[in-house]
SEKOL-498987 format. One line per 5 residues: number of its first residue (from 1); their letters; for each residue x, y, z of C-alpha. Coordinates in steps of 0.25 Angstrom, whole numbers, m for minus. Each point is the difference from the previous one (the first is absolute). Layout:
% residues N
NUM> A> X:Y:Z ~ ...
***
This chain:
% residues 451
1> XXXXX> 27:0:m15 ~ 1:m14:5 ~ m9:m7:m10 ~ 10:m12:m3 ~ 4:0:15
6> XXXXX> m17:0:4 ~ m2:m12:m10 ~ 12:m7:3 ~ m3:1:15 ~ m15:m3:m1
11> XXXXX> 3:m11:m8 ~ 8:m8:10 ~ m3:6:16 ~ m13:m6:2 ~ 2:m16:m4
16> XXXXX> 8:m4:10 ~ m5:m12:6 ~ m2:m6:15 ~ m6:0:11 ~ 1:9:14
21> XXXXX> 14:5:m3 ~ 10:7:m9 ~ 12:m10:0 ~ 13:0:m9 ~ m6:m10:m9
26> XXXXX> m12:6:m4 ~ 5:14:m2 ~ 14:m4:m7 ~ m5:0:m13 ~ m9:12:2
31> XXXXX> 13:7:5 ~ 8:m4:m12 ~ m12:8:m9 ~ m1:11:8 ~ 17:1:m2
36> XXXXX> m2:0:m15 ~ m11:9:0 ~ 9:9:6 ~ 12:m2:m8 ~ m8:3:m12
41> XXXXX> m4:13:5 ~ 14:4:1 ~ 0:1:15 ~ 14:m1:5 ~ 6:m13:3
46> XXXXX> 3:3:14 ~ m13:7:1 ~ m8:m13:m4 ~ 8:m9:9 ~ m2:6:14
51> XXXXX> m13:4:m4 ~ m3:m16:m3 ~ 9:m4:12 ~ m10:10:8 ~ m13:m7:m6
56> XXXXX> 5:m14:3 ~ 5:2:14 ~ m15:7:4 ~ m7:m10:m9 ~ 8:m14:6
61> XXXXX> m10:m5:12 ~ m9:13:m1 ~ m15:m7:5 ~ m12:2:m10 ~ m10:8:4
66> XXXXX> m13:m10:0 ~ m8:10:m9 ~ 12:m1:m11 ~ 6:m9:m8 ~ 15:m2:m1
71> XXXXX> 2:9:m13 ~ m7:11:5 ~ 6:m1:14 ~ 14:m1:m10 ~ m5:13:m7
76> XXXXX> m3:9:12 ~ 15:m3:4 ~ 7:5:m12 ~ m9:10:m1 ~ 6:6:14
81> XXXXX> 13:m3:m4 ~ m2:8:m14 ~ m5:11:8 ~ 12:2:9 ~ 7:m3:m12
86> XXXXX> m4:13:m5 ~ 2:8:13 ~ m13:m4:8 ~ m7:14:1 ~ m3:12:m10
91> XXXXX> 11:12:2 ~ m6:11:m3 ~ 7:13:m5 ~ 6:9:10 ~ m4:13:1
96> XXXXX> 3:5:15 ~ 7:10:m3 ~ 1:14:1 ~ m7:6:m16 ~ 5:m2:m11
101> XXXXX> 3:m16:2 ~ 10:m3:m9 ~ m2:m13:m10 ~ 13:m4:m7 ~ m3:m9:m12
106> XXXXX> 13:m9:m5 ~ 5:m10:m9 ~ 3:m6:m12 ~ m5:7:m13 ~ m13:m7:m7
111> XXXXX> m5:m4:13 ~ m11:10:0 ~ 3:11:9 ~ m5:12:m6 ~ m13:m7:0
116> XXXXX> 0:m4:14 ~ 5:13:5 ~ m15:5:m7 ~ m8:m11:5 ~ 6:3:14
121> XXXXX> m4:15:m1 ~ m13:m4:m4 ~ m1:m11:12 ~ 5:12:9 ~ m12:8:m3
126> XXXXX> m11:m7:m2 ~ 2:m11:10 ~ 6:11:13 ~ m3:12:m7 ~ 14:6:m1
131> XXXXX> 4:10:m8 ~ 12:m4:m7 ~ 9:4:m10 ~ 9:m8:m10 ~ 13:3:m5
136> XXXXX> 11:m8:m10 ~ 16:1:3 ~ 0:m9:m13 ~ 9:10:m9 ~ 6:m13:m9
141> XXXXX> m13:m7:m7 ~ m5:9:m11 ~ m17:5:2 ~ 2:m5:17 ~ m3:12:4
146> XXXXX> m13:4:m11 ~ m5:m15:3 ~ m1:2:16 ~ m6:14:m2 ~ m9:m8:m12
151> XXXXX> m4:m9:13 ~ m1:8:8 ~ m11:9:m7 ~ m9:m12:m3 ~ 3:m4:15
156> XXXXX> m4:14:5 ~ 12:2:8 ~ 9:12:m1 ~ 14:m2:m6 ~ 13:9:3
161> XXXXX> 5:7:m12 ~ 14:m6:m2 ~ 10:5:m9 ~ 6:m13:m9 ~ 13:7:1
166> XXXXX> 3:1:16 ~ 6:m9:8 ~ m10:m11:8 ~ 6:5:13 ~ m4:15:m5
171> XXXXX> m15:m4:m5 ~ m4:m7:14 ~ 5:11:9 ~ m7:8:m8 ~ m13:m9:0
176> XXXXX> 1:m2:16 ~ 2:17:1 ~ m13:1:m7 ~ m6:m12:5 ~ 2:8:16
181> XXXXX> m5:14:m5 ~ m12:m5:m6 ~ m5:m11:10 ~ 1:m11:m7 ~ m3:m14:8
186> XXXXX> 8:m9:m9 ~ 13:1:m10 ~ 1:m11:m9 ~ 15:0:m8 ~ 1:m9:m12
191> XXXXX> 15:m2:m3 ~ 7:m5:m11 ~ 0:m16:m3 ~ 13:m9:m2 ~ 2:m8:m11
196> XXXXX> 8:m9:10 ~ 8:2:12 ~ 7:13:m2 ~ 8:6:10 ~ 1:14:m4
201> XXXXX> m17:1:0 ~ 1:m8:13 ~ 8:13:4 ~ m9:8:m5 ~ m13:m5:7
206> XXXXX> 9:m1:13 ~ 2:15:1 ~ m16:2:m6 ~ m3:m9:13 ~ 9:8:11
211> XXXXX> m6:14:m6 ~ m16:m3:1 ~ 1:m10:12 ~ m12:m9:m6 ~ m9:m8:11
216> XXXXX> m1:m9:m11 ~ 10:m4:m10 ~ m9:m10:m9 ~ 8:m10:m10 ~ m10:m2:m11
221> XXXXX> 3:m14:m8 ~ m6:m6:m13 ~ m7:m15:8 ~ 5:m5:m16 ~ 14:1:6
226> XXXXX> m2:m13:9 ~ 8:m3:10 ~ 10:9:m5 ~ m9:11:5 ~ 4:m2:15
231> XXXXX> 14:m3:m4 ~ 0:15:m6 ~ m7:4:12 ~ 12:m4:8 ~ 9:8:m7
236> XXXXX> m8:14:1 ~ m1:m4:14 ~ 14:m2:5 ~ 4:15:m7 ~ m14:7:4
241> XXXXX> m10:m3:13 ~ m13:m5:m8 ~ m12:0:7 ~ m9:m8:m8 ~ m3:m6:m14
246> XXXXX> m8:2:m11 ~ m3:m10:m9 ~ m6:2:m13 ~ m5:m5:m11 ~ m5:m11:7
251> XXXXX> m12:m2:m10 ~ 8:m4:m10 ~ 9:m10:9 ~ m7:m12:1 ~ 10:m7:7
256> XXXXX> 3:8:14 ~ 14:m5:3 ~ 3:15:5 ~ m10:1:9 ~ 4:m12:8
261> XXXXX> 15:2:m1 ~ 2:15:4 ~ m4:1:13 ~ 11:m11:4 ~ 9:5:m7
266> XXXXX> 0:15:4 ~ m7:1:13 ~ m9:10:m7 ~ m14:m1:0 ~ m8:m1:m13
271> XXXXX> m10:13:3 ~ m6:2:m14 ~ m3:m6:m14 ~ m2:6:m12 ~ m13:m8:m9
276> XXXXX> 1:8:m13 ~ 5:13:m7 ~ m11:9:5 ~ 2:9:11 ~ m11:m6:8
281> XXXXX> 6:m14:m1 ~ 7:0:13 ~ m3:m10:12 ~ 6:0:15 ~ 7:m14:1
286> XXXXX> m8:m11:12 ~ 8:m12:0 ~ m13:m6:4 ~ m8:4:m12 ~ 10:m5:m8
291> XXXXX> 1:m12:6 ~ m13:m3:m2 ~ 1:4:m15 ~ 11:m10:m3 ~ m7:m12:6
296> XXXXX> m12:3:m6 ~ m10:6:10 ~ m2:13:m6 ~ 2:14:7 ~ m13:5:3
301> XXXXX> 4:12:10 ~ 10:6:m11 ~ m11:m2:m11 ~ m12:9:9 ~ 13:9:3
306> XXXXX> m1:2:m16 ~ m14:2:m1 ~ 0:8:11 ~ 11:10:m4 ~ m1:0:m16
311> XXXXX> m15:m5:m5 ~ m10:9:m1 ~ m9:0:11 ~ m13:8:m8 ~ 0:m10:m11
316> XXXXX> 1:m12:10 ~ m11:4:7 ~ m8:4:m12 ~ 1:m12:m7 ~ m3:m7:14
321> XXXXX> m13:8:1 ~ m4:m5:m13 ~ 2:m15:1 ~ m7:3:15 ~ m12:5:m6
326> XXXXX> 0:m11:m12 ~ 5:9:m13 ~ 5:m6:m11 ~ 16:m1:0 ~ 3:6:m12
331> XXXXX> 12:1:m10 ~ 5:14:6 ~ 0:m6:14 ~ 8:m10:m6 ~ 11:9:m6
336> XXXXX> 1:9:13 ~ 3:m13:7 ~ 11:m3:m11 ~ 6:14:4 ~ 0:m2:13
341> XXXXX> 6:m13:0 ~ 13:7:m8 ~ 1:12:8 ~ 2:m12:13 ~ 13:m4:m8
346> XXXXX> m7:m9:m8 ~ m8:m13:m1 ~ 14:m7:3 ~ 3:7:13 ~ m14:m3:5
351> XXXXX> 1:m14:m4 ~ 12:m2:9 ~ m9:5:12 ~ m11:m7:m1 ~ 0:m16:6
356> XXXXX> m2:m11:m8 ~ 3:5:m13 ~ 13:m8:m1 ~ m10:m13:m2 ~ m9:7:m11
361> XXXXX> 3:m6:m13 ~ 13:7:m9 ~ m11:3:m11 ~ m7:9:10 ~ 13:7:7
366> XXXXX> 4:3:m14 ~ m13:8:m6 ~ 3:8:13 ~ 12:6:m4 ~ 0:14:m3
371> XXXXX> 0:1:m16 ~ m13:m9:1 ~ m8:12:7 ~ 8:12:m8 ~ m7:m7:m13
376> XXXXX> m12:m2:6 ~ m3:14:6 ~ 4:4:m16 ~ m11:m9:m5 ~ m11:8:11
381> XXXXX> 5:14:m5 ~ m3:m4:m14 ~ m16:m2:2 ~ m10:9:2 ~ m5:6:14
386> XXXXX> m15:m9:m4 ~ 9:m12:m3 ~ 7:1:13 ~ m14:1:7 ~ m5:m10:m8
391> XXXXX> 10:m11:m5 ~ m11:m10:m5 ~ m1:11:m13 ~ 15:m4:m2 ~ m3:m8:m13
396> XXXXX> 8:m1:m14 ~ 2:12:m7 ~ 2:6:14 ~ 9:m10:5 ~ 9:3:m14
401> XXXXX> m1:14:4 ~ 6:m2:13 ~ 10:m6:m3 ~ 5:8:m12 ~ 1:10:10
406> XXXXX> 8:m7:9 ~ 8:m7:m8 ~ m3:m13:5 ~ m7:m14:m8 ~ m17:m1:2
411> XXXXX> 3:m12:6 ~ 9:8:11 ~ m14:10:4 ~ m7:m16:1 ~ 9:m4:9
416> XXXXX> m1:13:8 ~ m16:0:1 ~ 3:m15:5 ~ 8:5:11 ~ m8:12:2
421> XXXXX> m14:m10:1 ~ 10:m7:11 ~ 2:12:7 ~ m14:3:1 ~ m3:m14:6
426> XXXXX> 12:2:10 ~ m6:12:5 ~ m12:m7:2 ~ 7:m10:10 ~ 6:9:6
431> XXXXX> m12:6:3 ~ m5:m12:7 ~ 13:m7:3 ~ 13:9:1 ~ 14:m2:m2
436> XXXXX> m1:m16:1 ~ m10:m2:m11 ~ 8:10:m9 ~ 12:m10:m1 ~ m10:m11:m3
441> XXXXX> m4:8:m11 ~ 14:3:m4 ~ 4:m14:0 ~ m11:m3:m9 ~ 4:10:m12
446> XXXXX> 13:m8:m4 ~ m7:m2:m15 ~ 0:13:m1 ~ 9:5:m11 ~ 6:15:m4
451> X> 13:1:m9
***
């Protein structure tokens, strides 16, 4: 999310020119970018003009701090503005309640709540360690009820029995009966999407609503809908009491009008996102970090947060022992990285945290993406456990070898032992150097190619 917005914004904030002082004149044309940067990430039109109107009336006069120069100065005011935008402070869930806490999930169908009602149970329990049961009031779309219980198996979350031919309004009594007798912390009730506004279904969630008495109803939105999301947002709020959003599939926006229009435009605060399909992939909303993401300066909090919670702590400190005690970094440390990185959402969702990485080359970004390290962990489980230990073996016939396995060209397991070569040198640096010297070295590995 925000990649064109981050570019854009990065491009244009930090030139402005002057001495001393923001004025009218120096940031006019910088306002005018920042305007089309949000237009073209389908903010709304009323969104972008008190937000600029804001950013201009701060900015006009504001004295430079001695230490900066005007375009950063510029930068850490539309930074501020960007985060009460988006509603200034995290809003976590709200569970102070007496047990079971009732989550509703609404909106329109596609948006991805089924998935989200999952990820939340999963949330729910790892994170507070709540016991927490799901259940589906969505009778209407055909498998809604197998592919919650699906998700929630793999999640590890119980799910309520419901019977495809009740009533919504039966199967959640029901779920909330059994959710008291059996001590359960948390309900989560999935209901059934709408193609579009529908006022017999908005009927239908209303009595769903007065029945459970949810602390939290959560109106989950696809970010792709733009800043149509909030205007939909609108809608279900004036016909139901919403307490928060849930945007998701936010990696595969790369624009980010939703996030900045909806909090205006409803009242409601943003609380989580959704980064990817599985059920892990769920990330509590900061204004702050976001922020930071889509001017370019990374989100290291959110990023420790992931390794905290989701990387395997054994094989970090493993592999840190290793390099400590001057091992060799070898092909099978190299792949267990590679799994890692996918089970934090991705080389894509890390990239978005990390600063600086909006000026490394586009060559580099793109042999980051996600494919790139699914062919390249193919190409690692094709060799040998001795070739792995040992890639300087790795010659001709076995190069042909390993990539028959894997389905790939020999010049495709070059290009990998390339990188991997890199890799070891990086670990090298960081070693001596940390984090700084590793972005050297990734800035230095733009003639590196892998199709």
């Amino acid at each position: 999310m925000f990649e064109n917005l981050t570019d854009r914004l990065s491009r244009t904030l930090r030139n402005i020119s002057g001495r001393g002082r923001l004025t009218e004149e120096n940031i006019k044309e910088t306002l005018r970018e920042v305007r089309i940067a949000l237009l073209e990430a389908d903010v709304a039109l009323k969104v972008v003009h008190d937000f600029v109107n804001r950013v201009k009336e701060t900015a006009v006069g504001h004295e430079v701090n001695k230490s900066l120069t005007p375009g950063q100065e510029f930068v850490k005011i539309v930074k501020k503005e960007l985060i009460a935008q988006m509603g200034g402070v995290n809003n976590a869930l709200n569970l102070a309640t007496q047990p079971p806490a009732v989550l509703l999930m609404v909106g329109l169908q596609g948006a991805g709540k089924t998935t989200s009602a999952a990820k939340f149970g999963k949330f729910l329990k790892e994170k507070y360690k709540k016991k927490v049961l799901l259940v589906s009031a969505d009778v209407y779309r055909p498998a809604a009820l197998k592919q919650l219980e699906v998700l929630a198996t793999s999640a590890g979350i119980d799910c309520f029995p419901a019977d495809a031919i009740g009533k919504p309004l039966d199967i959640v009594n029901q779920a909330l009966k059994q959710a008291k007798l059996k001590f359960y912390d948390a309900l989560i009730v999935d209901t059934a999407g709408f193609l579009h506004i529908d006022k017999e279904m908005m009927s239908e969630i209303k009595q769903v609503h007065a029945a459970i008495n949810p602390i939290e109803t959560l109106f989950v939105v696809d970010a792709m809908t733009g800043q149509d999301a909030a205007n939909i947002a609108k809608v279900f709020h004036e016909a139901l009491p919403l307490t928060g959003i849930v945007l998701t599939k936010v990696d595969g926006d790369a624009r980010g009008g939703a996030a900045l229009s909806i909090r205006q435009v409803t009242g409601k605060p943003i609380k989580f996102l959704g980064m990817g399909e599985k059920t892990e992939a769920l990330e509590p909303f900061h204004p702050d970090r976001v922020a930071s993401r889509i001017l370019g300066m990374g989100d290291m909090l959110s990023l420790i947060e992931d390794i905290e919670t989701q990387g395997n702590h054994e094989q970090a400190k493993k592999l840190a022992n290793k390099v400590k005690k001057g091992d060799k970094f070898d092909l099978t440390d190299f792949l267990e990285q590679l799994k890692q990185m996918r089970k934090m959402g991705g080389m894509a969702s890390i990239l978005t945290k990390l600063p600086g990485v909006g000026q490394l080359p586009e060559n580099v970004k793109w042999q980051m993406e996600d494919k790139f390290f699914i062919r390249m962990e193919a190409i690692i489980n094709s060799m040998t456990v001795k070739e792995r230990a040992k890639p300087e073996i790795i010659k001709g016939s076995r190069k042909r070898r390993i990539a028959l396995g894997s389905g790939v060209q020999v010049q495709d397991v070059n290009r990998l032992l390339k990188k991997f070569d890199e890799m070891q040198r990086m670990i090298k640096k960081l070693k001596k150097g940390g984090i700084v010297k590793m972005m050297h070295t990734m800035k230095g590995m733009d003639n590196v190619e892998f199709r």
